[in-house]
N, C-alpha and C positions, 0 to 999 in steps of 0.2 A: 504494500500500500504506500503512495506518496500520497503524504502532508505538503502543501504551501504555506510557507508562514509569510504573509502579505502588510501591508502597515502602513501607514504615512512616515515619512522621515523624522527619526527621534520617538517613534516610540515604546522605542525599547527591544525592538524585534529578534534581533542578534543576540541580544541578552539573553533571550527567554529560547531562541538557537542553542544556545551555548551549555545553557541549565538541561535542555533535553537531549543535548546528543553526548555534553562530558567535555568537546572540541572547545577552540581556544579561538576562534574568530576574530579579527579585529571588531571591535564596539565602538563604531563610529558613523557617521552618515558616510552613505557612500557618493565619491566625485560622480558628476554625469558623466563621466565616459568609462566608469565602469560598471558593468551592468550584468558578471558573471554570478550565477549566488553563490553563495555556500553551501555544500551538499554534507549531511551526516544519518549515519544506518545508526539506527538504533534497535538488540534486540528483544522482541519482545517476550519479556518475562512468565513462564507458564508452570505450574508447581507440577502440572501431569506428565510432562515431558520431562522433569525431574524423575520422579517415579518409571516412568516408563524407560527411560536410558536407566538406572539404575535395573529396574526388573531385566530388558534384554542383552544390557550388555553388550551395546553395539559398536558394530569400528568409529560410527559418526552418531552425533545428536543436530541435529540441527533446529533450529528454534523460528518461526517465523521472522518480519522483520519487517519495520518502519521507516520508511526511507523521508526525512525533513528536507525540505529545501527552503532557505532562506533569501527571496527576492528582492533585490536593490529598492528602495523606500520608494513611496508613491509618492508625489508632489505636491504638498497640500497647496500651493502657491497658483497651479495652475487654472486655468480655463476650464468653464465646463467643459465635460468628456476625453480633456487634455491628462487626468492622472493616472490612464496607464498606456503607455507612450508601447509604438507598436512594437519596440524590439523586447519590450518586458512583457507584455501580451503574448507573445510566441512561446516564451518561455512558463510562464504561469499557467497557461493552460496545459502543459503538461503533468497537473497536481489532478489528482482523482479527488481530495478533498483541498479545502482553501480555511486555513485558519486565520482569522485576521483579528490581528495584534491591538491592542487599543492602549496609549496611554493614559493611566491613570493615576499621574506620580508626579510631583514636585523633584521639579530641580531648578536652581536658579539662572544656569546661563540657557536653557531652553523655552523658559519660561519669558526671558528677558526677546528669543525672537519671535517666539508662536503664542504667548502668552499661556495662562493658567489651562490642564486638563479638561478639556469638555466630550467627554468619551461618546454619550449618544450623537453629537452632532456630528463626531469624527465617525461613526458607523454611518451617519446618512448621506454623508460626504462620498465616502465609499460604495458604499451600495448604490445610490446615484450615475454613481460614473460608471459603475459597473454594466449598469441597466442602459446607457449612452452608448459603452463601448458596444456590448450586443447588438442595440439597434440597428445602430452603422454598420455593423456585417451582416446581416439580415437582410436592412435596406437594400443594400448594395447589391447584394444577391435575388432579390427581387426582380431591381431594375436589370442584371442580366439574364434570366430568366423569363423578361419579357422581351427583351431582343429576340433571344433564343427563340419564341414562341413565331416574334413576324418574320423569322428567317424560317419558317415551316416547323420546326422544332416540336412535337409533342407527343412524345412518351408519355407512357404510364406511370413510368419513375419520376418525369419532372413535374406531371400533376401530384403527384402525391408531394413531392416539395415543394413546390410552390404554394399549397393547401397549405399547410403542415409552417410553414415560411410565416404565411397570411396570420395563421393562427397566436404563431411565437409577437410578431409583432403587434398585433393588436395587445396583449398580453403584457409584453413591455412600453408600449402607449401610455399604458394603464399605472405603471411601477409597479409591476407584479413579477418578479423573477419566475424565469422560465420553467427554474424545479418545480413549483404550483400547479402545473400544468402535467393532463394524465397523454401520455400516447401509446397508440398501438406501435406493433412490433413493426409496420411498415414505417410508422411517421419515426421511430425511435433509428433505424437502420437509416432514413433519407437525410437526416441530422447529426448522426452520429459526426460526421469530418469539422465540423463545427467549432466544437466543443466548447460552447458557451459559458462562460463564465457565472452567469446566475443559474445556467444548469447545476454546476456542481455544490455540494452539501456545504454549506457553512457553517464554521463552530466561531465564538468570541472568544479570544483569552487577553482578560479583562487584566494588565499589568500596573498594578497595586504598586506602592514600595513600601518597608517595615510596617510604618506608623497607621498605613489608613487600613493594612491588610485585613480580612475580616470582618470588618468594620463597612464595609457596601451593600448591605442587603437588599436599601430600597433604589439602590441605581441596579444591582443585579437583577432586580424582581421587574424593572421598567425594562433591561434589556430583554427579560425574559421574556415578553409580551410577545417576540416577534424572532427570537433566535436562542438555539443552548450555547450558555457561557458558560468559561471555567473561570477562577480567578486566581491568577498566578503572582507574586512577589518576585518579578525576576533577579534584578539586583542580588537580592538573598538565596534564592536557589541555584543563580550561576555561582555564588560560594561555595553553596553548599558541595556541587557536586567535584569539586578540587579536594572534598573533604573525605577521608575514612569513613566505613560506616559506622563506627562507635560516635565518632567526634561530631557527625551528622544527625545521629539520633537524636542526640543532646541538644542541637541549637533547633532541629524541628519540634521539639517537642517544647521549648519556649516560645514558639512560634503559635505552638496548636496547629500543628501540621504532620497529619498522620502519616503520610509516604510521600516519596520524591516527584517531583513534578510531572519526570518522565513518563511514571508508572499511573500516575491521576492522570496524566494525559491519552495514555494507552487506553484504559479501561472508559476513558469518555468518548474516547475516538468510537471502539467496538461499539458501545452503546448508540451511539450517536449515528453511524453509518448499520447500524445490524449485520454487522459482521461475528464469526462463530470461528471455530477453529475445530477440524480432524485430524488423526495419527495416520499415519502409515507406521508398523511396525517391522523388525524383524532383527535377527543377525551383522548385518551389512549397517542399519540406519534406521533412525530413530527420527521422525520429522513432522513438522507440525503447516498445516497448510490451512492460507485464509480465507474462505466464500461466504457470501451473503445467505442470511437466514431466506430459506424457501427455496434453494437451490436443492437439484436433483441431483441423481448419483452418476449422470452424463456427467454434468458442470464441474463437478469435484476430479471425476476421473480425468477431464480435461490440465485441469489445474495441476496433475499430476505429468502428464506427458499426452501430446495429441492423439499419438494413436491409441490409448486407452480409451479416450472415448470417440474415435473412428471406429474403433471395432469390441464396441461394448458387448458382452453379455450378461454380467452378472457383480452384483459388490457383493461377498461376503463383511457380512458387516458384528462386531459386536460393541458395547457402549464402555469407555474407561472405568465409567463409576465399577460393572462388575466385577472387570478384570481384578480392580484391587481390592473388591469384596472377597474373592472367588478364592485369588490368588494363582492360577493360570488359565490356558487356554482350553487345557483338557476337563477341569471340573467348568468352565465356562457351556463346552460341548455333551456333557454329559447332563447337564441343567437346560439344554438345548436353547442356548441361550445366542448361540454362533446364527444368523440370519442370512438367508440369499436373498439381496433385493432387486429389483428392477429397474429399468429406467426413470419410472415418474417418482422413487423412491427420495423423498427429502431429507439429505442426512443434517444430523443433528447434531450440535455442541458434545462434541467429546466420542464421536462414533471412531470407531478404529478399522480402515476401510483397505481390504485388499483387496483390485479388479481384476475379475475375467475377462480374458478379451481374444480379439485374432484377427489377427490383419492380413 
């Protein structure tokens, strides 16, 4: 899964980069001419893949993974529909999800150029442009599409996008981001090359410093009206993570802060996107793969290598919880607890999944 972590300039984006990947980034606005982000894998933490490499004993474990990307600041300076400039555009849209960064923090020489935090304003600022930037690709795509059409032009495929076009832009007319909107599997394939920006899922990470930390609930509860936020102390948690985890426990837990930023961001991300996690087990490797809740036993097997599910026949399937009820495979099969499922079969949080197939 890639994270975007997206922001206006200064507020604090790298910072809260730097707390969830561990990496040491420079913490600074970036010049305009440089516009490369910062990339950092972070893996994601699983206690069942503890267990499960412990119980097989494998040559590999391998753990899912979060890939962050840290995008060069948005402009707060500019023009409407000027704040995401098309070479960061290119770039950005290659995030499955888009976290955007909000300051929420005093500091005296950013204060002295952008003035005092006003964190809803800076979401709508964002969001705005956002809905501006779509448009204008939309539009534009419109307008050739109707060329297209008096040059003879009229396929099946371009009606269905151009419908499907009509529809997204009326929508964004409106300021209604494009995710609010339902489509079938043709208008979703005629749009997919897009990749709109107010298509994909948004989370807030609402960036606090020491003093105001915790202390947000009724600007949290306002942003909550219309988006999930997290609320992170970056400052304090890029410390943190330079730190041991003995010497970290101790200053989160002055903090009132029950786990690392990283890890509240994992589990808000899952939640937030409906994302699940299966095993594949065995001798060889241990590994943990990510799909979305309501996904079948094709999708998963895809996930694993294409031609598993080019030439499906069957997932033997059984669930983690029994394995470590059970204690192995054999009193698993003797409880006839081992499953052959099918195609339309939805596998579920913690299903331990080995394909049949044949190509």
């Amino acid at each position: 899964m890639k994270i975007g972590l997206i922001g206006l300039q200064n507020s604090g984006k790298t910072t809260i980069f730097n707390a969830l990947t561990g990496l040491d980034a420079e913490v600074t606005s970036y010049s305009s001419q440089k516009l490369e982000p910062n990339i950092g894998v972070v893996e994601v933490p699983d206690e069942r893949i503890d267990w499960l490499s412990e119980h097989y004993q494998p040559k590999k474990t391998i753990y899912t993974h979060i890939e962050f990307t840290d995008f060069a600041g948005l402009s707060s300076g500019s023009k409407e529909g000027e704040t995401f400039s098309a070479e960061s555009l290119g770039l950005i849209k290659t995030s499955e999800a888009l976290a955007l960064v909000i300051r929420n923090f005093n500091d005296e020489i950013i204060s002295q150029s952008q003035g005092e935090p006003e964190p809803i304003s800076d979401i709508e600022q964002i969001m705005e442009d956002m809905i501006i930037s779509d448009l204008i690709l939309v539009e534009k795509r419109l307008e050739r599409i109707e060329k297209d059409k008096k040059r003879g032009m009229n396929l099946a495929e371009l009606q269905i996008e151009e419908h499907t076009l009509a529809r997204i832009n009326e929508q964004l007319n409106n300021s209604v981001p494009v995710r609010d909107l339902e489509f079938s599997p043709e208008e979703e394939k005629a749009i997919r090359g897009f990749r709109l920006l107010t298509e994909k899922p948004i989370m807030i990470l609402l960036n606090s410093d020491e003093n105001n930390f915790g202390k947000n609930g009724d600007l949290i509860s306002k942003i909550e009206e219309d988006y999930r936020v997290i609320e992170l102390a970056g400052n304090f948690e890029m410390e943190l993570s330079k730190l041991d985890s003995e010497e970290a426990e101790m200053f989160m837990e002055d903090m009132n802060i029950s786990e690392s930023a990283v890890n509240r961001l994992i589990r808000f991300s899952y939640d937030m996107l409906g994302l699940i996690s299966f095993f594949t087990v065995g001798k060889d490797e241990v590994r943990a793969w990510t799909i979305t809740t309501g996904d079948n036993a094709v999708v998963a097997a895809g996930k694993i290598h294409s031609d598993l599910a080019r030439g499906f026949i069957r997932a033997e399937c059984f669930h983690y919880d029994k394995l470590k009820e059970l204690g192995s495979e054999k009193a698993l099969r003797e409880k006839g607890l081992f499953r052959l499922e099918g195609k339309t079969y939805k596998v579920q949080d913690g299903d331990i999944v080995n394909i049949r197939f044949s190509v």
